[in-house]
C-alpha positions as CSV (number, residue, x, y, z in Angstrom):
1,X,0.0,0.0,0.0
2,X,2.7,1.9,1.1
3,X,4.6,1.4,-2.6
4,X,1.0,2.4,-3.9
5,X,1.0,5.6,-2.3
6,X,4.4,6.5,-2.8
7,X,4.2,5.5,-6.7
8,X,0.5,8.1,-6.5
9,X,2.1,10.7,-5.4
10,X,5.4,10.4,-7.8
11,X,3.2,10.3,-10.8
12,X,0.8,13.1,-9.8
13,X,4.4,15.4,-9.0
14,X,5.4,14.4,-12.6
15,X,1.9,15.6,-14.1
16,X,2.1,19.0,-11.9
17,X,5.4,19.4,-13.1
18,X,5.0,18.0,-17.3
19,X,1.6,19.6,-17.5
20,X,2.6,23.6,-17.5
21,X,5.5,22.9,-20.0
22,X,2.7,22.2,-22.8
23,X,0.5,24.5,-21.5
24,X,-3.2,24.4,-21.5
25,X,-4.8,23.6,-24.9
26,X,-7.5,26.5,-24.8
27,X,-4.3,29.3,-23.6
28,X,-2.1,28.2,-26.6
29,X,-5.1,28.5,-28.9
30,X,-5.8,31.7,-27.7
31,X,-2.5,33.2,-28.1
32,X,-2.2,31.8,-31.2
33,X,-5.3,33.3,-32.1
34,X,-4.1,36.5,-31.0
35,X,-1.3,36.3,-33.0
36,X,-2.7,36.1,-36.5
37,X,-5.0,38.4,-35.7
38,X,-2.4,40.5,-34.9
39,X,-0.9,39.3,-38.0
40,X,-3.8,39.8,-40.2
41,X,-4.2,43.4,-38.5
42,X,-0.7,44.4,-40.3
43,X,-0.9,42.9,-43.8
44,X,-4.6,44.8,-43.4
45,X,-2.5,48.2,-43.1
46,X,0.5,46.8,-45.2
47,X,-2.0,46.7,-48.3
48,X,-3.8,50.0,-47.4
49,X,-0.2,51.5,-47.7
50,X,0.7,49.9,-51.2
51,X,-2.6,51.3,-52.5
52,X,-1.9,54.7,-51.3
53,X,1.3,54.5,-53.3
54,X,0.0,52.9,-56.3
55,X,-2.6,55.3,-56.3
56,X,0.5,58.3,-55.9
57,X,2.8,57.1,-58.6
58,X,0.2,56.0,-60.6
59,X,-0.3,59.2,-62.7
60,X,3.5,60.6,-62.5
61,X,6.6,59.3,-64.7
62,X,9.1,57.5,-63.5
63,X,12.8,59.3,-63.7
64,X,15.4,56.5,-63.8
65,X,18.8,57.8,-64.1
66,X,22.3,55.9,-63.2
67,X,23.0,58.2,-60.7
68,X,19.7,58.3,-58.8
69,X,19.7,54.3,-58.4
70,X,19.4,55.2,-54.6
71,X,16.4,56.7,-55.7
72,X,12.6,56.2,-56.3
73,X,12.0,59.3,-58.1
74,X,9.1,61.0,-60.1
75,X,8.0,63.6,-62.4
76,X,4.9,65.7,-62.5
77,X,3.6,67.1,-65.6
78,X,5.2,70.7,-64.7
79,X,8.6,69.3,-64.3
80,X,8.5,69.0,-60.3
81,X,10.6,65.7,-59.2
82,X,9.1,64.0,-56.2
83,X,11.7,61.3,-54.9
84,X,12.3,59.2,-51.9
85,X,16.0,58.6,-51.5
86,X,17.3,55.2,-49.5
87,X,20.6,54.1,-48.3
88,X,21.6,51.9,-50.8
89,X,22.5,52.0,-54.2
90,X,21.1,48.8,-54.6
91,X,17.3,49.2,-53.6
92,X,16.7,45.7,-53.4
93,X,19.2,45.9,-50.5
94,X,18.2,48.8,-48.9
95,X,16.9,48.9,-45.4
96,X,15.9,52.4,-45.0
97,X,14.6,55.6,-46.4
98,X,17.1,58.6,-45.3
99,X,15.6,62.0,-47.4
100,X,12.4,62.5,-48.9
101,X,13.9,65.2,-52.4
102,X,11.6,67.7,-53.8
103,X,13.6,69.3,-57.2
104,X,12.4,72.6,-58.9
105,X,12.4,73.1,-62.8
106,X,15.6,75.7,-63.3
107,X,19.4,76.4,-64.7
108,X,22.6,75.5,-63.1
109,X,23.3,79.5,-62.4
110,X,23.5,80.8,-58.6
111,X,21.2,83.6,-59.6
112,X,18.7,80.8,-60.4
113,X,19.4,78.8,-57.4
114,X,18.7,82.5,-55.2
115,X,15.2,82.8,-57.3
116,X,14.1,79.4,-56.5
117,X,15.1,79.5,-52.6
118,X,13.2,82.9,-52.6
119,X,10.4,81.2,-53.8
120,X,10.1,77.9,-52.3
121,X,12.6,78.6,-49.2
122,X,16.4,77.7,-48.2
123,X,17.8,74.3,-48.9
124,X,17.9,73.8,-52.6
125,X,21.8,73.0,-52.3
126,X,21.8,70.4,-55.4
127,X,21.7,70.5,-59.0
128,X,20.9,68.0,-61.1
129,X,21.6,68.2,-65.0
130,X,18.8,65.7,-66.0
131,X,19.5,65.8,-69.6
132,X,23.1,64.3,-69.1
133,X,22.3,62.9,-65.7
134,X,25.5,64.6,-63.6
135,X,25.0,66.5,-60.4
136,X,25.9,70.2,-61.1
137,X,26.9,70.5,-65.0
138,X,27.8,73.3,-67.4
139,X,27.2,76.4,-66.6
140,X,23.3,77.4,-67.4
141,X,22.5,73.7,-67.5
142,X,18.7,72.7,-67.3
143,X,17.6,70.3,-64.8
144,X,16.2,70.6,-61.7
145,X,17.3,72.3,-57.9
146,X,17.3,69.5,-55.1
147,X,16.2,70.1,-51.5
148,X,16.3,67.0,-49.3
149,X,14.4,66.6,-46.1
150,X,16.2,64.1,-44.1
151,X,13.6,61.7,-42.2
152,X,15.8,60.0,-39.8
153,X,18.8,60.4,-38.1
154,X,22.3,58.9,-39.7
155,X,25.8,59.4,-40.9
156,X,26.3,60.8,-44.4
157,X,29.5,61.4,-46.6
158,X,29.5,64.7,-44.5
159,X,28.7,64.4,-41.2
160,X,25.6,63.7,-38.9
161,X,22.4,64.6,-40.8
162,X,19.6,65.0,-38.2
163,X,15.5,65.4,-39.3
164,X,14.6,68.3,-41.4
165,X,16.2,69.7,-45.0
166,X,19.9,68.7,-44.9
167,X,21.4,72.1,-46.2
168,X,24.7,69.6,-46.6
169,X,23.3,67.6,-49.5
170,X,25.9,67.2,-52.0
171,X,26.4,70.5,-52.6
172,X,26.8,71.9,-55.9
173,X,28.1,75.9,-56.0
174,X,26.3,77.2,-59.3
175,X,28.7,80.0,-61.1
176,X,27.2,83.5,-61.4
177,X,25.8,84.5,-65.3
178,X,28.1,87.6,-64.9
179,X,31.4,85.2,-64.1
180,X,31.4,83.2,-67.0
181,X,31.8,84.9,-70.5
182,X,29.6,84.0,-73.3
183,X,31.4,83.4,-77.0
184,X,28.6,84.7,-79.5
């Protein structure tokens, strides 16, 4: 009897202690439950955002450049480039977005660069030629004047570039009309 007992209470110890390890049927299920639900909550707001940019991009032009492959960029209809700039050449590889660019029609000359930050405010630090796709070009050039509105916090080429329009971007000094002579 005595064996009996002994053997009773050694198997009721081993279910106390086995039981919890696989947990109760109903509490798994449950979390589980919770978990695609979770799960189904973020491919729910996942899709909504891939519509949103569907619908945005669906309308403007692609600009795909060798020099911009950091880039998903866009045109509007007046000229206007919208792009989102990452941190990899590559953008397959590409594990975050560091500036979003807005570029304004113009010409490679200071004087230009002065009208459009008078316009549109400070910041528009980069040319782009489009037409030959280099950053800055011959003097009078037509392409477009960057600003870039970092979105996070990283280290660039020059320095720590904090939230808000990097006025270090790549610079690209524009000559002055009167500086340059013109050979008619």
């Amino acid at each position: 009897m005595r064996t009996r007992m002994i053997l009773s209470v050694l198997l009721l110890t081993v279910l106390l202690a086995v039981i919890p390890a696989f947990g109760s049927p109903t509490r798994e299920l449950e979390a589980k439950n919770r978990d695609i639900a979770d799960l189904q909550a973020q491919v729910g707001r996942l899709e909504t955002e891939a519509k949103y940019w569907q619908q945005l991009t669906a309308l403007l032009a692609p600009v795909q450049m060798p020099l911009m492959t950091d880039h998903r960029a866009y045109m509007l209809p007046s000229g206007l480039v919208l792009a989102l700039h990452f941190d990899n050449m590559d953008l397959d590889q590409a594990e975050n977005l560091n500036w979003l660019a807005v570029g304004i029609p113009g010409q490679y000359w200071k004087e230009d660069q002065e009208r459009i930050e008078a316009q549109y405010g400070k910041g528009f630090t980069h040319f782009h030629d489009m037409e030959n796709d280099i950053h800055g070009g011959e003097p009078g050039a037509r392409g477009v004047w960057f600003v870039h509105l970092a979105v996070r916090e990283f280290e660039a080429p020059w320095g720590l570039v904090k939230p808000g329009i990097d006025h270090n971007f790549m610079v690209t000094p524009a000559p002055e009309r009167s500086s340059v002579s013109v050979i008619r």
